[in-house]
VEXDREN-2710 file (C-alpha; in Angstrom, 1 decimal):
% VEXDREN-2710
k/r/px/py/pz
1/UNK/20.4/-17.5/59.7
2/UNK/23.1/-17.4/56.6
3/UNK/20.2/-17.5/54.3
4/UNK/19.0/-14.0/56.4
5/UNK/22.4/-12.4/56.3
6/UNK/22.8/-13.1/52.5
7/UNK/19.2/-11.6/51.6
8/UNK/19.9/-8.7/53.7
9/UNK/23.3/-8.2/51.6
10/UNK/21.9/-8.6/48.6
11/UNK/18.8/-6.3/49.7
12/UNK/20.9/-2.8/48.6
13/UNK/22.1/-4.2/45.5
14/UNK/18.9/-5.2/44.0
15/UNK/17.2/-1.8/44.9
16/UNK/20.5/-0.1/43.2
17/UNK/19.8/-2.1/40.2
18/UNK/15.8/-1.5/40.1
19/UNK/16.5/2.4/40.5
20/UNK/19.2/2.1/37.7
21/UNK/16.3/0.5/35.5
22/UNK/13.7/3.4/36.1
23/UNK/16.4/5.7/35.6
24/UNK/17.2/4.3/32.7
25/UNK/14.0/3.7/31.3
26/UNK/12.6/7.2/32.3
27/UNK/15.7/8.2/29.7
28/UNK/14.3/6.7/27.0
29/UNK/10.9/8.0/27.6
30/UNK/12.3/11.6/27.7
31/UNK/14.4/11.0/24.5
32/UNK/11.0/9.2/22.5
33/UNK/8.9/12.7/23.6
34/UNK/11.4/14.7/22.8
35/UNK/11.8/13.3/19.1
36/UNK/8.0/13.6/18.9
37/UNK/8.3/17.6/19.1
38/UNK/7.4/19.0/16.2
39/UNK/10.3/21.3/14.9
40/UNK/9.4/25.2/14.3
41/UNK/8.0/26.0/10.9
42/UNK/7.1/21.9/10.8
43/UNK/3.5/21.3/9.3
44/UNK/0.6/20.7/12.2
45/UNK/-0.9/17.8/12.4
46/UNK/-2.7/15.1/15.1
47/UNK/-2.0/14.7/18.2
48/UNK/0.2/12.2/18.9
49/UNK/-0.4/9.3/21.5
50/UNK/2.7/9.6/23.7
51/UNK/5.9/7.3/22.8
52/UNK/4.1/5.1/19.7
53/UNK/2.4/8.5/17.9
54/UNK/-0.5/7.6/15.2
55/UNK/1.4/3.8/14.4
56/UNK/-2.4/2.0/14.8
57/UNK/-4.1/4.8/13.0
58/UNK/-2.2/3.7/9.9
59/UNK/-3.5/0.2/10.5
60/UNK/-6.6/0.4/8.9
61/UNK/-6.8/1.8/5.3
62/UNK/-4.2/4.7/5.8
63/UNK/-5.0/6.4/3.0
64/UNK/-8.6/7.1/3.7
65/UNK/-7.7/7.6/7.2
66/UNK/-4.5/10.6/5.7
67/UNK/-7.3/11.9/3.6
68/UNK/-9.7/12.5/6.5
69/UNK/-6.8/14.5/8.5
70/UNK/-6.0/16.5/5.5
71/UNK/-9.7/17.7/5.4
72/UNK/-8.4/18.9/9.4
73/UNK/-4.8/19.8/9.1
74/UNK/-4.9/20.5/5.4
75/UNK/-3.3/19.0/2.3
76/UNK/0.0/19.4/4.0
77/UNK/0.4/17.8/7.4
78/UNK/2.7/15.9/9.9
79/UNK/2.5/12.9/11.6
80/UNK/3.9/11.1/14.1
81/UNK/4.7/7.5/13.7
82/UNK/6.4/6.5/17.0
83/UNK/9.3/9.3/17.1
84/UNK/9.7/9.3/12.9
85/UNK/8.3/12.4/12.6
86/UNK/6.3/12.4/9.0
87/UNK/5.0/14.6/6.5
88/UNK/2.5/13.8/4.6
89/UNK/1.1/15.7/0.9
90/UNK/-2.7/15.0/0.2
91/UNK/-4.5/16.3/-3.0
92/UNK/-3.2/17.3/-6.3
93/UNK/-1.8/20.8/-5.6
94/UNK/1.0/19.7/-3.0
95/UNK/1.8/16.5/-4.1
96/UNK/2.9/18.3/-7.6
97/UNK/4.3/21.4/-6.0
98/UNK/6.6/18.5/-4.4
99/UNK/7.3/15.8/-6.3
100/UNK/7.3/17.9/-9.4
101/UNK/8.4/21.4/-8.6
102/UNK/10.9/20.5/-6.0
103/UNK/11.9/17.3/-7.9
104/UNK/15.4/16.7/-6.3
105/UNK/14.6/17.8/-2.9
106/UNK/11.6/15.0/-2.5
107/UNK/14.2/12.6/-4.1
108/UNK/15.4/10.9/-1.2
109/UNK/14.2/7.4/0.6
110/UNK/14.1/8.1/4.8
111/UNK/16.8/5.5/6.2
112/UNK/14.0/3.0/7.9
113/UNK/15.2/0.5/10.1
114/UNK/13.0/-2.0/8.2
115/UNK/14.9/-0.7/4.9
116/UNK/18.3/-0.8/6.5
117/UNK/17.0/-4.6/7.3
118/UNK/15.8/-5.6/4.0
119/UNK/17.9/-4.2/1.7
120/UNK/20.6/-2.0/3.5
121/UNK/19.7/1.3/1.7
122/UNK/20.9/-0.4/-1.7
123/UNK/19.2/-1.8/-4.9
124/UNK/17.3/-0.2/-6.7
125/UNK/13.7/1.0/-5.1
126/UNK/15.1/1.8/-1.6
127/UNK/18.7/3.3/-2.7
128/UNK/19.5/6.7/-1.2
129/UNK/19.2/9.5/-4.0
130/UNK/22.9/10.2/-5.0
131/UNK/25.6/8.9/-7.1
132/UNK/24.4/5.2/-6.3
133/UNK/21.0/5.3/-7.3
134/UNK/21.8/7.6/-10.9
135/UNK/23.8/4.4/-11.5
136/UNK/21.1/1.4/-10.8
137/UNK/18.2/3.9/-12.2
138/UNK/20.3/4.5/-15.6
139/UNK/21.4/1.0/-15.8
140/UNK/17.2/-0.1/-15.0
141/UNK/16.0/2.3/-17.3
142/UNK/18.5/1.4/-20.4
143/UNK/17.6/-2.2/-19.6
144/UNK/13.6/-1.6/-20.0
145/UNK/14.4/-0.3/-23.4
146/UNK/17.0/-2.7/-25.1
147/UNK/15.4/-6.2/-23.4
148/UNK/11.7/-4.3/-23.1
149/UNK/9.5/-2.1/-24.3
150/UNK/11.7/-0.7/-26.3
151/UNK/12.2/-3.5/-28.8
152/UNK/9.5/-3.9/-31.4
153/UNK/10.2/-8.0/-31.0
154/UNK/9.5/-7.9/-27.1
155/UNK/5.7/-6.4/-28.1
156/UNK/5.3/-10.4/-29.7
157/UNK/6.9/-12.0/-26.7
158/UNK/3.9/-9.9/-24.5
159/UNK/1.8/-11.1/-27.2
160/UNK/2.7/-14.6/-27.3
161/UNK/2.1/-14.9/-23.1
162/UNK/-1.2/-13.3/-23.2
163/UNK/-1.8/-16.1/-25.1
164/UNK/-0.4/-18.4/-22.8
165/UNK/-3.0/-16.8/-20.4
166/UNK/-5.7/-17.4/-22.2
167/UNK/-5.5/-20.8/-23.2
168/UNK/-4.8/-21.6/-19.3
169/UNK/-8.2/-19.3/-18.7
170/UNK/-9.7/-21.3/-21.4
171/UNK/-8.9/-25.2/-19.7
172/UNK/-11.7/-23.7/-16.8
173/UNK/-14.1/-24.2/-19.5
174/UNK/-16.2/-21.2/-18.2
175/UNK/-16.5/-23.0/-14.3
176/UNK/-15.7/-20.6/-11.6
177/UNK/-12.0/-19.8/-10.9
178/UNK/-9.4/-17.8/-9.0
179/UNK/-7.8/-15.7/-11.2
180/UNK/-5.1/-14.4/-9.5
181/UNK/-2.6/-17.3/-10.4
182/UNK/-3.0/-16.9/-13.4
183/UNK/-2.5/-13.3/-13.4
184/UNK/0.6/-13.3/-11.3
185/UNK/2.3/-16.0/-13.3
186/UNK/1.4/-14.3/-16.5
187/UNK/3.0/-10.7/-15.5
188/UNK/5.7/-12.1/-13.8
189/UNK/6.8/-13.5/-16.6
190/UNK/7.0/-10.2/-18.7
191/UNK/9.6/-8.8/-16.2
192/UNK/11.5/-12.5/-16.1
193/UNK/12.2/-12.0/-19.9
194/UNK/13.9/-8.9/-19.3
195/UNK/15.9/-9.6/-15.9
196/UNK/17.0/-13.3/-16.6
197/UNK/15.8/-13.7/-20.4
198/UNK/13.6/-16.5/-19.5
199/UNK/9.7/-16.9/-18.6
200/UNK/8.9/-19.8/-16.3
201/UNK/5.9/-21.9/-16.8
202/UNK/3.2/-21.4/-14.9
203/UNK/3.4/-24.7/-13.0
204/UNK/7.0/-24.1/-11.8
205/UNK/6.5/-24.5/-8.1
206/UNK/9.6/-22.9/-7.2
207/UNK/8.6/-19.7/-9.1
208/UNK/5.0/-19.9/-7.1
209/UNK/6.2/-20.0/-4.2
210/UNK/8.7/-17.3/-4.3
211/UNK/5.6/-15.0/-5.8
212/UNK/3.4/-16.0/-3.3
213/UNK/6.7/-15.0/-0.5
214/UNK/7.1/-11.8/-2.5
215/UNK/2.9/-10.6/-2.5
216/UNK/2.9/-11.5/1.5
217/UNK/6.1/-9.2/2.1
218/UNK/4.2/-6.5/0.3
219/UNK/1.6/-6.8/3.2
220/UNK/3.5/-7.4/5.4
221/UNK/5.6/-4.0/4.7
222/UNK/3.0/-1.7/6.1
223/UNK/1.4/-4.0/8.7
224/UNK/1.7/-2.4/12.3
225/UNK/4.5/-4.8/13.5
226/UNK/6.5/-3.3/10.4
227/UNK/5.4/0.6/11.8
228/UNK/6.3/-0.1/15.2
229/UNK/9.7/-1.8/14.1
230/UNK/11.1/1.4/12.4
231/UNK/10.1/3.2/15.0
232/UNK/11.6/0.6/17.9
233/UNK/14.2/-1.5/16.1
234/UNK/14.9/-3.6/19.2
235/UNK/11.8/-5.5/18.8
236/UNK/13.3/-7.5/16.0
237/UNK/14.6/-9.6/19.5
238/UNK/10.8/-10.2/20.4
239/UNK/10.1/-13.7/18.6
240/UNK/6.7/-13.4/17.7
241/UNK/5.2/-11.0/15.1
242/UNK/4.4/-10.7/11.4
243/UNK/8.2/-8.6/10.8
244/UNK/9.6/-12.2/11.7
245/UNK/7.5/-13.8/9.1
246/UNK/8.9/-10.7/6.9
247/UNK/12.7/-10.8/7.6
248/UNK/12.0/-14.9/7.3
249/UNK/10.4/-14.5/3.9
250/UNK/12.8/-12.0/2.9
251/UNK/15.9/-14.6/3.8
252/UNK/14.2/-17.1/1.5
253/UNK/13.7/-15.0/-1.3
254/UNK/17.5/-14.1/-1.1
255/UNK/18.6/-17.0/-1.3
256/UNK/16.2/-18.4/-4.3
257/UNK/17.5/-14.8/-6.5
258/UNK/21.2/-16.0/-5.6
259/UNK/20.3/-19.1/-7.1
260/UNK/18.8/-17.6/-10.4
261/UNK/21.3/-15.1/-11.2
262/UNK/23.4/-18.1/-11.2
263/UNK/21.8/-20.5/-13.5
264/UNK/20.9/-17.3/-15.8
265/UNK/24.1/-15.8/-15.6
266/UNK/26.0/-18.5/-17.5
267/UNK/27.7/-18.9/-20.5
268/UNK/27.6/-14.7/-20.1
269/UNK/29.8/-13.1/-22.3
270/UNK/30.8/-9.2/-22.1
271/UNK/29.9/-6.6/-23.5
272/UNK/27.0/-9.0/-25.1
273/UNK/24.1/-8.8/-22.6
274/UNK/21.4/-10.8/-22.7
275/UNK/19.3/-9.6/-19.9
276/UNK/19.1/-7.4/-17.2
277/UNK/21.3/-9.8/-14.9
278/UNK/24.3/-9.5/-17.6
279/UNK/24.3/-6.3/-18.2
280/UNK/24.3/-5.5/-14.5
281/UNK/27.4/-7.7/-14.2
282/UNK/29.0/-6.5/-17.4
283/UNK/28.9/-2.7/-15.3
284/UNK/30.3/-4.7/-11.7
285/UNK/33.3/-6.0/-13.6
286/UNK/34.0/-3.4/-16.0
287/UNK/33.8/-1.0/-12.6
288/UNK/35.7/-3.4/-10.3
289/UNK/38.7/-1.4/-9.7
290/UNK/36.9/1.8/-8.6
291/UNK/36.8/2.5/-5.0
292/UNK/33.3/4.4/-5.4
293/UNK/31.3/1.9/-7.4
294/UNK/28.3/0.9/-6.0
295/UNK/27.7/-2.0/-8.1
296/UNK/28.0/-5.5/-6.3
297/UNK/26.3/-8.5/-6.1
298/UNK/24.4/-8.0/-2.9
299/UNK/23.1/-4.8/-5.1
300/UNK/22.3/-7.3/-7.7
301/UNK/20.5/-9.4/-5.6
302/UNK/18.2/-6.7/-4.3
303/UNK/17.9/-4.4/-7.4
304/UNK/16.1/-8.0/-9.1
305/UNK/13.7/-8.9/-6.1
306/UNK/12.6/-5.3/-6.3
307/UNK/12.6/-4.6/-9.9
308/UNK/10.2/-8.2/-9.9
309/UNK/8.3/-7.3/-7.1
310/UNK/7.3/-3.9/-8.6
311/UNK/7.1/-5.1/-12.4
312/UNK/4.6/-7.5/-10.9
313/UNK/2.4/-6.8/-8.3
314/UNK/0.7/-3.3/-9.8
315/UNK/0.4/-4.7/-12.9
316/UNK/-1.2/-7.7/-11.7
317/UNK/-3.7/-5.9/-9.7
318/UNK/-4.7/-3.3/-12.2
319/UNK/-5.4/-6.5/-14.1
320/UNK/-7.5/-8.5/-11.6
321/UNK/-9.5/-5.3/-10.5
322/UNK/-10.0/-4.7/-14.4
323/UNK/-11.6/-8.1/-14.2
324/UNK/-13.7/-8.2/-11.2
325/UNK/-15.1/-4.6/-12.8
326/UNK/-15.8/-5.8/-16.3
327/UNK/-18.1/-8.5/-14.4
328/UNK/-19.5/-6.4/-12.2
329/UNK/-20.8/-3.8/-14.5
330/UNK/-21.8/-5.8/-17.8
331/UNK/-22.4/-2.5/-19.7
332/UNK/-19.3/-1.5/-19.8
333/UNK/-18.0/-4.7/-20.7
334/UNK/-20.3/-4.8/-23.6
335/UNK/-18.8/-1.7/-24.6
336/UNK/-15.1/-2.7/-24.4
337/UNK/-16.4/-5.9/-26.2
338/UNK/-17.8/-3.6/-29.5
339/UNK/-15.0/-1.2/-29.2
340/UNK/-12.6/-4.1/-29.8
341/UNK/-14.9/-6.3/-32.3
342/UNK/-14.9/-3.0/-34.5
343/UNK/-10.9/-2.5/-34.6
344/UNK/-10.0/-6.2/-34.3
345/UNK/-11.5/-7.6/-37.6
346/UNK/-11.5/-11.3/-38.3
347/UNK/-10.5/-12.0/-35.0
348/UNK/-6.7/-10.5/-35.8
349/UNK/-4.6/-10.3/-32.1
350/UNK/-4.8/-7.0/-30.7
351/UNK/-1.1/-4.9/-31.3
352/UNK/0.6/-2.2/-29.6
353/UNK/-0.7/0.5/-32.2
354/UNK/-4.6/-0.3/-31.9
355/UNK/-4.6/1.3/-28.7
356/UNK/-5.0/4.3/-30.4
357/UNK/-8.1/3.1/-32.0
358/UNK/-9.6/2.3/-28.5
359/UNK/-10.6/5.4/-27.1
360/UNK/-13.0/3.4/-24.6
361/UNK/-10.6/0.7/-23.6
362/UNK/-7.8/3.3/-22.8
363/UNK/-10.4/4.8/-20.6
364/UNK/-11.1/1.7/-18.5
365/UNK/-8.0/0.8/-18.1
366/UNK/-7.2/4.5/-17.0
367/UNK/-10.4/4.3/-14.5
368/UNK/-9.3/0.8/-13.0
369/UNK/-6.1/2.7/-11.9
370/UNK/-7.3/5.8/-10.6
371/UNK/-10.4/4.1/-8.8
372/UNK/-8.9/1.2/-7.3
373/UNK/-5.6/3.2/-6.3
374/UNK/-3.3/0.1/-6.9
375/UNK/-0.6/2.2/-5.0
376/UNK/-2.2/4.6/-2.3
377/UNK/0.9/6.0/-0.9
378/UNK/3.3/5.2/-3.1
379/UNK/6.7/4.5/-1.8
380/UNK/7.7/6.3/0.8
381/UNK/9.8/9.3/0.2
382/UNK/12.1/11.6/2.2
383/UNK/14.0/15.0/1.7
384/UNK/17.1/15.2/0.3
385/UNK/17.8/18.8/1.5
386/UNK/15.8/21.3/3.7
387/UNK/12.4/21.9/1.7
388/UNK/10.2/25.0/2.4
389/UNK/6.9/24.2/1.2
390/UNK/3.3/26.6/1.5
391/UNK/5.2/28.1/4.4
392/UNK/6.1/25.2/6.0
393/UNK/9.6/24.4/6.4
394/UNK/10.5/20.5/6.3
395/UNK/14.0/19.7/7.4
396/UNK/16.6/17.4/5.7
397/UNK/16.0/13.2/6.3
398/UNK/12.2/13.8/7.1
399/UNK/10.1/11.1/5.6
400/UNK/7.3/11.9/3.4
401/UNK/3.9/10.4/2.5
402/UNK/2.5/10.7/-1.2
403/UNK/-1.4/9.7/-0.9
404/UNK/-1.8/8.9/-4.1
405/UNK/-5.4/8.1/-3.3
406/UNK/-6.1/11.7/-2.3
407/UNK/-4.7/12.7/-6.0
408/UNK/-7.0/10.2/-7.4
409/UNK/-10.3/11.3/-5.4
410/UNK/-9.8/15.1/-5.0
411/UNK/-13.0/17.1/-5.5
412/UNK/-10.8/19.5/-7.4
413/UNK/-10.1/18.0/-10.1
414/UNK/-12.8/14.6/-10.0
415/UNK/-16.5/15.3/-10.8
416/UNK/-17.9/12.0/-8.5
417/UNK/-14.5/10.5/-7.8
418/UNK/-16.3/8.2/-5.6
419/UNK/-18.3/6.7/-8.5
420/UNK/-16.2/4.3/-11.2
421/UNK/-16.7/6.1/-14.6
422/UNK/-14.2/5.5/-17.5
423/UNK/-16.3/8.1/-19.5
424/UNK/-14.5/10.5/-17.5
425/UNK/-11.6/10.0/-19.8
426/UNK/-13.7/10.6/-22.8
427/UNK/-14.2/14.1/-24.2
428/UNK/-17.7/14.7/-26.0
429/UNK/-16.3/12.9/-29.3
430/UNK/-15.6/9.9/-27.5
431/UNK/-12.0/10.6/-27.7
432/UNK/-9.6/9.9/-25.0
433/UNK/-9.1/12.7/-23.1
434/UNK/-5.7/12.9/-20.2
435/UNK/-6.6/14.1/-17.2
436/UNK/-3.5/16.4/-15.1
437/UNK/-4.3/14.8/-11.8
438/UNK/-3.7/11.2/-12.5
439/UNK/-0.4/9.9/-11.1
440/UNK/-0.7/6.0/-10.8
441/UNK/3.1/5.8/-11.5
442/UNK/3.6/8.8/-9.2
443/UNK/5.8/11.8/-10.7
444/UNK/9.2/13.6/-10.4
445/UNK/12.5/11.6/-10.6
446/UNK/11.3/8.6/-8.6
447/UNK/8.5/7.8/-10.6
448/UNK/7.9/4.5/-12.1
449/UNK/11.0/3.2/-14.2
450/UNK/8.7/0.5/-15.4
451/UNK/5.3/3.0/-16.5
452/UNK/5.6/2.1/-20.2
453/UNK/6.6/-1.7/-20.3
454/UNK/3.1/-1.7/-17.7
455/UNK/1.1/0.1/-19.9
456/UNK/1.9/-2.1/-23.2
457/UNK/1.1/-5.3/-20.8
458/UNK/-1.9/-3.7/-19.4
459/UNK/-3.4/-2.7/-22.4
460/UNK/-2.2/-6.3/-24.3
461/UNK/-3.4/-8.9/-21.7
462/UNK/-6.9/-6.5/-21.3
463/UNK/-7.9/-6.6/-24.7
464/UNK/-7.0/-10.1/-25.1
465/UNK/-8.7/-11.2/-22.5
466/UNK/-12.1/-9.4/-23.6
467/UNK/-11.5/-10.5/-26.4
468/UNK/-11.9/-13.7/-26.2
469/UNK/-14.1/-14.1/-22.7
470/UNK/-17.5/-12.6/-21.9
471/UNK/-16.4/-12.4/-17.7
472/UNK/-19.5/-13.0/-15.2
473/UNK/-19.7/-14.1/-11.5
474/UNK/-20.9/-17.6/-10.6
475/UNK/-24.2/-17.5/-9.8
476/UNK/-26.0/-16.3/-6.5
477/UNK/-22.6/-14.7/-5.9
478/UNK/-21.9/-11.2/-4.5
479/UNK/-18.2/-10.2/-4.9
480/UNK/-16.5/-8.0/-2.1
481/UNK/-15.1/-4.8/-4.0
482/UNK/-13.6/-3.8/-0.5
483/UNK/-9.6/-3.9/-1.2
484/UNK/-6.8/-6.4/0.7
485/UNK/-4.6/-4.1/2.5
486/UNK/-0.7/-3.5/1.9
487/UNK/1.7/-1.8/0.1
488/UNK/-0.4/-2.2/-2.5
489/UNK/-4.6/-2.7/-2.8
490/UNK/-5.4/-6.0/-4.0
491/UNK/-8.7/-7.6/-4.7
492/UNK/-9.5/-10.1/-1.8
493/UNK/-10.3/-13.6/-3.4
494/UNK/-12.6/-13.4/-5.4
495/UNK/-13.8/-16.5/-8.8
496/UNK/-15.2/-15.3/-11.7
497/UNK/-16.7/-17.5/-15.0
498/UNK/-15.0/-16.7/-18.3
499/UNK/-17.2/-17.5/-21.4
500/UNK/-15.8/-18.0/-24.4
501/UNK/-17.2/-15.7/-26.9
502/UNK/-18.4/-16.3/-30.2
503/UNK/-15.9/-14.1/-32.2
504/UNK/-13.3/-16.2/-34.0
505/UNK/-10.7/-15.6/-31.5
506/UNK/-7.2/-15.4/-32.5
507/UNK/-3.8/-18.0/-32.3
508/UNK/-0.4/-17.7/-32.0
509/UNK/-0.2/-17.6/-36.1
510/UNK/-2.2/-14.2/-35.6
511/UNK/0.2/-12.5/-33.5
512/UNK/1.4/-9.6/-35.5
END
């Protein structure tokens, strides 16, 4: 009978409670619709699927899919991603008019929750344009040039790895391998001379193992569970998902940089840099007493995973999908192997200046990247004031998509872009011949801070490579040219047989 009267008390409370929760819950469906309403003079677009938008649409290669909807919407469209309402520039035309026209305005990063998570809006890659981000760009780019590519002695050190690489390529003794270790380790180690002043060797198992954490993240940044976290933040409290594995990884990774900025860091003195890492710390003391500064050692921390992560992973696969093409079509690579056989005489290391000498080689290279789009949609972007574009207008904070891809394969300006032709950079001389729509490094004031320390290495470990190594598949083998997805487009697994060639190839006495 007590056991009656209580459930019978309880009875109103409960059904309070449950009509609190639809109310409540009905709130925040309202609210997620009404952000999904395009604003007036906002660019069309697809319609969205109520409360998540086009999040799974993105899940399978996005920038074909934002290619497709351009041929609907046209080069300038919107997109919902789950309440973040998106622009999005496809083809040449727009993604100049924006990022090059309109410079400042598409300056800006949009204020993701998955940024705010990784990196609090600081560093370097994911800083909000303004005061902050003039500072860590300036201090980046001045860094590139004295410890970099500006330094006639750091063109050697390139040199003296790319031998490194080869001699590692050369214990295989033409058996089938995995290149990618290799690789990674190898163009790594360019950016570690110029943020800690050190390489590490390619069987440092730390090192590995904080690469291998930092090419998963870059996968893991665009995978739906990353999507669907910037657009509901509250599922970081839901254990299971790849963004756990992300903010996880991410944790590890922070604490292995606080580590090396330690050990690299000592016996710093100032106003003497010897690497990125000093000088940044040279500007957080020197600027310790103003209020403003945005240097600081979280900043640190964040501007060197992303400075490594980027000086790394395009570099590395432009590299591996250089290789994987060379064996794939043999005539070119019997090309690249006479172009460099005539300039590189008595087997002579290849420099810096002979690029100039290598029409042919410059167009490969140039092919790999536009082909194999090593960065489809860049990094994403957002506006820094209101922008009024081809009628459109665009409102402060929006995010923006550059597809990158669409630039590289737009009919307009590509005869065949779906067909991999490095005599497309070649005029009727044989000369090499720039093309306007090629952006691999993107364009306007975000653009790569590292383009020209990645060309030199590109262009270095290439021609030393081929070289050396006639590259073929292991027999009876088909490779998969279809691309891993992520941040960036990698080659999936894939071994390859490098045989050394008959030219006297060159040793670390040859390097010029």
């Amino acid at each position: 009978m007590v056991s009656l009267v209580l459930q019978l008390s309880w009875a109103p409370a409960v059904l309070v409670l449950g009509c609190v929760i639809v109310v409540l819950l009905l709130l925040l469906l309202a609210r997620q619709l009404l952000k999904q309403r395009r604003p007036p003079g906002f660019p069309p677009g697809p319609s969205p699927v109520p409360v998540i938008g086009s999040i799974f649409s993105l899940a399978s290669q996005p920038h074909v899919f934002l290619k497709k909807q351009s041929e609907v919407h046209g080069q300038i469209f919107s997109l919902d991603l789950g309440g973040i309402l998106t622009v999005v520039l496809n083809g040449y035309d727009s993604v100049r008019e924006c990022l090059y026209h309109q410079s400042e305005v598409f300056a800006d990063r949009p204020s993701l929750p998955l940024f705010k998570k990784m990196t609090k809006m600081g560093g370097l890659l994911n800083c909000k344009y303004g005061k902050a981000w003039v500072e860590h760009r300036k201090l980046a780019c001045n860094s590139f040039r004295y410890f970099g590519s500006g330094q006639r002695l750091f063109e050697r050190k390139i040199s003296e790895e790319c031998m490194f690489f080869v001699d590692a390529i050369d214990e295989h003794k033409g058996k089938p391998f995995n290149p990618k270790h290799l690789v990674t380790n190898a163009v790594s180690n360019i950016t570690n001379l110029i943020i800690f002043g050190q390489r590490f060797t390619y069987d440092d198992g730390n090192f590995q193992h904080m690469i291998e954490i930092f090419s998963e993240n870059v996968e893991l940044a665009v995978s739906g569970w990353a999507l669907l976290y910037n657009a509901f933040p509250w599922i970081e409290y839901v254990p299971f998902g790849k963004h756990q594995k992300l903010f996880r990884n991410a944790a590890e990774v922070y604490d292995f940089l606080l580590q090396a900025i330690k050990s690299f860091s000592q016996g710093r003195v100032l106003h003497s840099p010897r690497h990125y890492v000093d000088a940044y710390l040279d500007e957080l003391e020197i600027s310790a007493e103003e209020p403003t500064t945005s240097f600081s050692y979280e900043n640190l921390i964040y501007s060197v995973g992303e400075l490594i992560i980027a000086g790394t992973e395009t570099t590395t696969n432009t590299l591996r999908w250089a290789m994987l093409y060379m064996a794939l079509y043999p005539n070119i690579q019997e090309r690249v192997h006479r172009e460099i056989d005539a300039v590189l005489t008595n087997g002579r290391a290849p420099s810096w200046e002979d690029k100039q000498k290598m029409p042919y080689v410059e167009a490969v290279l140039h092919e790999v990247l536009r082909f194999c789009n090593i960065v489809p949609l860049g990094i994403f972007r957002a506006t820094s004031q209101e922008a009024k574009v081809n009628g459109y207008t665009i409102p402060k904070g929006t995010m923006v998509i550059t597809n990158l891809y669409s630039v590289h394969f737009d009919e307009k300006y590509w005869n065949e872009p779906e067909i991999f032709s490095p005599q497309r950079f070649l005029d009727n001389n044989g000369n090499f011949l720039k093309r306007e729509a090629f952006l691999p490094f993107s364009l306007g004031r975000r653009h790569c801070v590292g383009e020209q320390l990645a060309r030199m290495e590109m262009f270095l470990f290439f021609t030393t490579v081929m070289q050396r190594f006639y590259l073929q598949f292991p027999p009876g083998t088909v490779p998969n040219v279809s691309p891993k997805l992520g941040m960036t487009l990698q080659p999936k697994p894939y071994c390859i047989c490098a045989v050394r060639r008959q030219q006297k190839a060159p040793s670390s006495g040859d390097i010029p």
